[in-house]
N, C-alpha and C positions, 0 to 999 in steps of 0.2 A: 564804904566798900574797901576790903582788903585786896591791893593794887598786888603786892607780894604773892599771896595765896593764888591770885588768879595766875599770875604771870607762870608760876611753879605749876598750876593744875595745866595750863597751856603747853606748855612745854613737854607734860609727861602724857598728854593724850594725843600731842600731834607728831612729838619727833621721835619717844621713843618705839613707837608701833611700826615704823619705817627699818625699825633693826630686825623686824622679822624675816627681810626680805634676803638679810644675808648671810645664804647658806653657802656649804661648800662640796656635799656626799654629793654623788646620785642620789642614793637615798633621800637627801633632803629635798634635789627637785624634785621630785615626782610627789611632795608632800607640797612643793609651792604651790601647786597648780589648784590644790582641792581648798587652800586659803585665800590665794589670791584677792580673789569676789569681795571677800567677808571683809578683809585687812580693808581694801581700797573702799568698800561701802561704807563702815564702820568710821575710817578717818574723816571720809565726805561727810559724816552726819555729825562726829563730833565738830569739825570745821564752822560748819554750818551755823551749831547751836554756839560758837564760844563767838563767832563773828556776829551774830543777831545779841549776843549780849552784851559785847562792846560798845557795837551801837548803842542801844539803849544807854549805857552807861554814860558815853558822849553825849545823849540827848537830854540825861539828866544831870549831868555833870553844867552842862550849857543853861540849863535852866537856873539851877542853884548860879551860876556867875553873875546872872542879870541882876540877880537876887541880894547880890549882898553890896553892903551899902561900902563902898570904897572910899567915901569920907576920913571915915576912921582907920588909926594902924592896925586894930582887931582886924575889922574887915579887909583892908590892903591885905594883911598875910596870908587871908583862907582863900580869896580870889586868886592869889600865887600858887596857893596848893593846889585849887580845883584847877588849875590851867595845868600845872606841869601833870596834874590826873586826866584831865583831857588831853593831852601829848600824849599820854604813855597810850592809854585807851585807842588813839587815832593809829598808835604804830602797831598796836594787835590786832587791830581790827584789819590795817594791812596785810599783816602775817595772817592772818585768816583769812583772808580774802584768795589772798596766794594759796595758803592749803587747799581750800576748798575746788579751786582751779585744778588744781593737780593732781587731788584724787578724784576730781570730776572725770579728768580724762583718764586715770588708771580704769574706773569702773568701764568708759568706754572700750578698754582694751580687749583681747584676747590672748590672755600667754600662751594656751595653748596653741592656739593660730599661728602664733610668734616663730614658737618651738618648731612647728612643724613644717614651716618654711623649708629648713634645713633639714630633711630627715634623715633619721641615724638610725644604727643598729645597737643599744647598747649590748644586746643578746643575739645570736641567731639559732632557733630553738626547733627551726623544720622546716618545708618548702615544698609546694605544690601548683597545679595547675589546676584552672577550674577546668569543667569539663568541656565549654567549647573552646578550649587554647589559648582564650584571649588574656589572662590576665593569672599573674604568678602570686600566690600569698605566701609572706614569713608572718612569722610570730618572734616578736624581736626585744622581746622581757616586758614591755611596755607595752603591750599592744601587737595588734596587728598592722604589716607592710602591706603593700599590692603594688606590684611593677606590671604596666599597661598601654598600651601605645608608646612605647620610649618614655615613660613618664610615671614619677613614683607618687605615690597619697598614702595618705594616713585613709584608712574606711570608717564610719560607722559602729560606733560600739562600745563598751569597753576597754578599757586598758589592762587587759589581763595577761597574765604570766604563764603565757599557753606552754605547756610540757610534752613532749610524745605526739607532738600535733603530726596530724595524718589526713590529706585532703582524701576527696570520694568523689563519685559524679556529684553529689548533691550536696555537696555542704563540705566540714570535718570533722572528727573526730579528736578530741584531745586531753588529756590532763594538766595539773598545773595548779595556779594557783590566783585568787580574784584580783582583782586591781586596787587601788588603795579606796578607790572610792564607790565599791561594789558592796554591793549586799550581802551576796552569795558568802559563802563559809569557808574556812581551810582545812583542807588542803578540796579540788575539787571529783578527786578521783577519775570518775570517766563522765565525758560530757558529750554531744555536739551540738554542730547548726546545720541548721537548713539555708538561714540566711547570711552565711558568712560573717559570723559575728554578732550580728545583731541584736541575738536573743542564743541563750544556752538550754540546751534542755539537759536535764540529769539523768544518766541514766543507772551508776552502779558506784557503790565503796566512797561515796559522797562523804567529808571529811576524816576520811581513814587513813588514802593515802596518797601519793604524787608517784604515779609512773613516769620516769623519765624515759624508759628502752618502750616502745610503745609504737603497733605498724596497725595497719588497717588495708583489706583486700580495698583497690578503689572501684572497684564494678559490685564487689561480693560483700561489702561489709564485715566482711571475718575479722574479728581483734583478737592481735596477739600481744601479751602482755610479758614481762621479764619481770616478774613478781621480788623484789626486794626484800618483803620480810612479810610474814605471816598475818592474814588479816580473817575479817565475819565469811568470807566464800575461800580464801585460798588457804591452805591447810600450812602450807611451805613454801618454800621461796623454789624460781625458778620460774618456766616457761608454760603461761595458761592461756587457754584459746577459748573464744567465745562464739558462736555461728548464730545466736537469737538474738543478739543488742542484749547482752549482758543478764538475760534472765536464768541459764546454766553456762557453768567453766568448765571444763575439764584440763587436767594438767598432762604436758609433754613430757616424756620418757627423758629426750634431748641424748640417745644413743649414739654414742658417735662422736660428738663435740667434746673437742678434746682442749678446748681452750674460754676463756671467760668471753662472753660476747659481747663485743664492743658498736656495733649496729645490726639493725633486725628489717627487716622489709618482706611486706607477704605480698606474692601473686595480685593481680586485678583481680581475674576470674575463676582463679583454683583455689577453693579455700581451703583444701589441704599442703598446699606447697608455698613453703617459707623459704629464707633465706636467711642466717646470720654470718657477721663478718668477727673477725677476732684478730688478735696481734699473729696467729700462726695461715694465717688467711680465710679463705668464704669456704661454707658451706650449704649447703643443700638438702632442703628436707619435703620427700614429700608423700607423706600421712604424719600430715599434722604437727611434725613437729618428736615424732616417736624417735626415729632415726637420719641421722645425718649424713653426707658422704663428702666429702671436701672436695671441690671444684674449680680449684684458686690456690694452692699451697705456697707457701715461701712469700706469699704477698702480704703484708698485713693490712686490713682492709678498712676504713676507716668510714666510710658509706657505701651503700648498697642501695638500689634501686630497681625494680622491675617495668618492664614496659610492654603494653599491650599486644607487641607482636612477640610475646612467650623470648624476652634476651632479658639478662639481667646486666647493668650496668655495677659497676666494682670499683670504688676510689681507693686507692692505695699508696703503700708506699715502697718502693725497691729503691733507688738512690738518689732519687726523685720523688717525687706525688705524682703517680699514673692515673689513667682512667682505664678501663679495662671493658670490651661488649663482650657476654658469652651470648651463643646462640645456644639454649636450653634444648633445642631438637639434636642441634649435631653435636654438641658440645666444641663448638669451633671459640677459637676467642683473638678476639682483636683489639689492637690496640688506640686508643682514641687519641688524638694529638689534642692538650690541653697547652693553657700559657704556661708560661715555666712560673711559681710560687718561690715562696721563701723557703729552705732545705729545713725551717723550723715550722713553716706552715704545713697544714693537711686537707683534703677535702674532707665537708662534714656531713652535705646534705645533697642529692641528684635529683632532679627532675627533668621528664621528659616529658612533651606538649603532646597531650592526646590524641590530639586533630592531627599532628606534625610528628613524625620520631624523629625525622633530622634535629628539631630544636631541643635543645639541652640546657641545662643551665644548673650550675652549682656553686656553692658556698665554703667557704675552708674558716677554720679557727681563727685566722686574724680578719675574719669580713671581711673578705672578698666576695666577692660574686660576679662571674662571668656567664653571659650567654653565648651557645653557638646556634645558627640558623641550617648550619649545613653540617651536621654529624663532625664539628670540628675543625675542618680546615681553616674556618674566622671564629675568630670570638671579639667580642664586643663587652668589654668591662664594664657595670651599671652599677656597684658598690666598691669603691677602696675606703680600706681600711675601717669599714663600718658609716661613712658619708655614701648616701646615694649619690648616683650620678644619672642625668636624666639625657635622654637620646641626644639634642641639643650638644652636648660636652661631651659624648661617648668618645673612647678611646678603643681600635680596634686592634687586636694582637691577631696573626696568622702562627 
C-alpha cells in the first residue's frame, strides 16, 4: 500500500473542497447557496469511503503483523514497518472520522435558513400591499420580502430579480430577471403570479427585455411600460400600454412631458390615467398617456403612487425628501410629515394599505423603510439601512 499516495489523495479530497466556501462578492453568495448541498454531500461521501479504507487497511495491516515471524532481523524490520503503517492508517482513519462528522452536520444544515434569519435588502426594486392590507411585498434582488404582523419572512418561491414589479388585488405583475437557480430564461420580460411568487406565468417579450420603469392599474390590470429600446411588438422606445394582458400595445403620444421620467404609476381603476414623476416634477395624464399636464412643478419627484380614494401620493425633493397627497378631484395638495432622511437620501417606492389609507409606508435609496399608521403623524421604522427590523425592536419617529 502506497501510505504517501493515500496520505496526498486524502488531503486533496477532504481539505481542499472546504476552499470553495470562501467567497467574498455578493455575487459569490448567492452562488454558495445552490453548492452548498453538493460540496458538504460530496465531502461526506468521500470521508466516508477514505475512512472505510483505513480501516480495512488497519485490519490488514494487523493480520500481516501476527504473521510475520519476529525471530529473525528480516522479519523484526517489516513488523516495524507494518506498525508505523498501522500508526499512520489509525491517525487517518481519525482524520476521517472527524471529516465525516463535519460534513455530516454541514449536509444537516440550512444556509439558506441561516441567511435569512437576518433579512436584508440587498436591492429594493418595488412595494406593494396585498389586497386585504395585511401583508407588504418588496422584491429585494434576491427574492422576495413580506412585512406582516410586525414581522419580516422570506415567502415561498424563487429567488428572482423582480424588475418593475407592480402588486394588483390578485397577485403581481413584474419583469426582471430569474434567480441563479431557475429555469426560466433572460431576461423575463413581462410575467406575473397569482400566488405571490410561487409560480410565474409568462405573459409577453419573454427573453427580449427587462423593463425597469414598469406600473400596473391594481383594480384594472392596465400595463404601462417605459419601453427602453426597440423590440418584436414595440416599434420605439418610449411609453406603451397594454389593457388585454399583453395580447396588443399601443404607444403614448407622451405630449406634454417635458422631462425624462424618472417614476411612472398608473390609476387602480382608470386605465386611462397615468402619472409620471421627473427631475422638473409630476405630471398627469389622462387618455392614456397621449397628453400630460404637470401637477407638481419645481418638485422633483422621485416616487409616485396612487391611492384608491382618486389622491396621488409624490415623494420628492425641495431641501429636503417631502411626501406630498394631491387630491386628483380638487387638485388641493398637502403636505405629509415624513422622518427626516439623509439630504443624500430620496424616497423610491410608496404604498398605501388598501383596506386602510391612513397606512403608508415607503422606501428611499439607502433602505430605509418606514411605516405610518396614521397619515404620518408616527412612523415606525421596520428597515435601516437595508437590515429589517421586526415590530419587537421598532423604533418610532413622530
Amino acid at each position: 500500500m502506497n501510505l504517501r499516495l493515500f496520505t496526498l489523495t486524502f488531503l486533496i479530497l477532504t481539505v481542499l473542497p472546504l476552499s470553495a466556501f470562501a467567497h467574498g462578492t455578493e455575487a459569490e453568495h448567492q452562488e454558495e447557496g445552490l453548492v452548498y448541498n453538493k460540496i458538504a454531500e460530496g465531502g461526506l461521501l468521500i470521508s466516508v469511503i477514505l475512512l472505510l479504507i483505513s480501516v480495512a487497511g488497519i485490519i490488514v495491516i494487523s493480520k500481516q503483523i501476527k504473521s510475520v515471524k519476529v525471530k529473525s532481523q528480516k522479519g523484526q524490520k517489516k513488523s516495524r514497518q507494518l506498525k508505523r503503517s498501522s500508526t499512520i492508517l489509525k491517525w487517518i482513519s481519525a482524520a476521517t472520522l472527524l471529516s465525516s462528522i463535519i460534513f455530516g452536520f454541514m449536509t444537516t444544515r440550512n444556509p439558506d435558513a441561516e441567511q435569512e434569519s437576518t433579512i436584508g435588502f440587498q436591492h429594493i426594486h418595488g412595494l406593494g400591499y396585498t389586497n386585504d392590507g395585511k401583508r407588504i411585498y418588496i422584491p429585494a434582488h434576491d427574492g422576495l420580502r413580506v412585512f406582516s404582523n410586525g414581522k419580516w419572512q422570506i415567502p415561498e418561491g424563487e429567488k428572482h430579480d423582480y424588475m418593475g414589479f407592480s402588486m394588483v388585488d390578485d397577485g403581481f405583475y413584474s419583469s426582471g430577471h430569474p434567480g441563479p437557480a431557475s429555469n426560466l430564461k433572460n431576461p423575463f420580460g413581462i410575467v406575473k403570479s397569482k400566488d405571490l411568487g410561487k409560480s410565474l406565468e409568462i405573459l409577453d417579450l419573454y427573453k427580449e427585455i427587462d423593463f425597469h420603469g414598469m406600473a400596473v392599474g391594481y383594480d384594472s390590470h392596465a400595463i404601462y411600460v417605459l419601453n427602453p429600446q426597440p423590440n418584436s411588438k414595440m416599434d420605439d422606445t418610449g411609453l406603451y400600454y397594454t389593457l388585454d394582458e399583453t395580447k396588443t400595445w399601443s404607444k403614448s403620444q407622451m405630449n406634454g412631458l417635458t422631462a425624462q421620467p424618472a417614476s411612472i404609476a398608473v390609476h387602480p381603476s382608470d386605465k386611462k390615467v397615468i402619472a409620471i414623476g421627473t427631475k422638473e416634477g409630476t405630471f398627469l395624464s389622462t387618455d392614456f398617456g397621449n397628453t400630460f399636464e404637470s401637477i407638481l412643478p419645481g418638485v422633483p419627484a422621485s416616487a409616485i403612487h396612487f391611492t384608491k380614494e382618486n389622491k396621488l401620493l409624490v415623494g420628492g425633493l425641495e431641501e429636503e425628501s417631502v411626501l406630498y397627497e394631491i387630491n386628483l378631484d380638487t387638485m388641493e395638495k398637502n403636505r405629509i410629515s415624513i422622518p427626516k432622511i439623509s439630504n443624500e437620501d430620496a424616497i423610491t417606492y410608496i404604498a398605501v394599505n388598501p383596506q386602510n389609507s391612513s397606512e403608508i409606508v415607503f422606501t428611499s435609496y439607502e433602505k430605509q423603510i418606514y411605516i405610518t399608521k396614521d397619515t404620518g403623524s408616527s412612523w415606525t421604522q421596520i428597515a435601516k439601512d437595508g437590515a429589517a427590523i421586526d415590530s419587537k425592536d421598532k423604533n418610532e419617529t413622530n
